[in-house]
N, C-alpha and C positions, 0 to 999 in steps of 0.2 A: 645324330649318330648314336648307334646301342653297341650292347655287346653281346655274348649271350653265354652262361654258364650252365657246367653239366654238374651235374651234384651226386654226390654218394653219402649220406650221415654227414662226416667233418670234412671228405675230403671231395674238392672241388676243383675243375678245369676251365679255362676261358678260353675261349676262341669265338669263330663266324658259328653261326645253326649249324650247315655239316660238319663241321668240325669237332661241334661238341657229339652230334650222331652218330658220329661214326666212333668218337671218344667209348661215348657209349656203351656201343654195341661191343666192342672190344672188352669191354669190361665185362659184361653177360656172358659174352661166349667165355672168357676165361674163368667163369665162376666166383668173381668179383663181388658180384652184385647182382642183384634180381631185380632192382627196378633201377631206373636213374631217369633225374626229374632233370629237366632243364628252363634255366628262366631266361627273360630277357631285361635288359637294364640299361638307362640310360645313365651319364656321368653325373648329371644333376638328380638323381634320382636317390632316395633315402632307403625306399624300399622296393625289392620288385616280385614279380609275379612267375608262377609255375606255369608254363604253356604248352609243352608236351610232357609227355611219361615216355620212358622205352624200356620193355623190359620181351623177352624171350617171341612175344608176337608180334610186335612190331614197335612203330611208332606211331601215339597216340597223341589228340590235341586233348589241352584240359581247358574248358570254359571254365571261368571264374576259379583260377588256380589258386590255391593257395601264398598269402603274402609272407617273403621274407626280408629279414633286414640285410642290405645288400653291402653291409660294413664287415658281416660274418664270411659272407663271400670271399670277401676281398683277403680277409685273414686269410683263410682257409688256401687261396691261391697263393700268397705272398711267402706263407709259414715253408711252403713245397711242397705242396699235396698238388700234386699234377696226376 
């Protein structure tokens, strides 16, 4: 089982991939944010990976995304950054 998270700087969202997509895009159109990275993660997992971008043209896959620690995440959701 995974999860998958949408990211902005510190403030981050959890949910299924459309979820976080459409999190997203909602962010873009309200002038929120210009890019948002989204990763995917499993519970046993330390760290995880950037696997799309989305920012004003669509959405993008990222081969070999950038790694993060997946403990920031979890703040970042838990603190109420939705």
């Amino acid at each position: 089982m995974h999860t998958h998270f949408a990211i902005i700087s510190k403030t981050a969202y959890q949910g299924s991939l459309s979820e976080c997509i459409n999190w997203a895009e909602e962010r873009i159109e309200a002038k929120k944010a210009k890019i948002v990275k989204i990763v995917i993660a499993r519970p046993e997992d330390i760290k995880c990976q950037i696997i799309y971008e989305v920012d004003r043209a669509g959405v993008r896959a990222c081969h070999s995304g950038r790694v993060i620690d997946l403990c920031l995440l979890k703040k970042a959701v838990k603190n109420g950054a939705t």
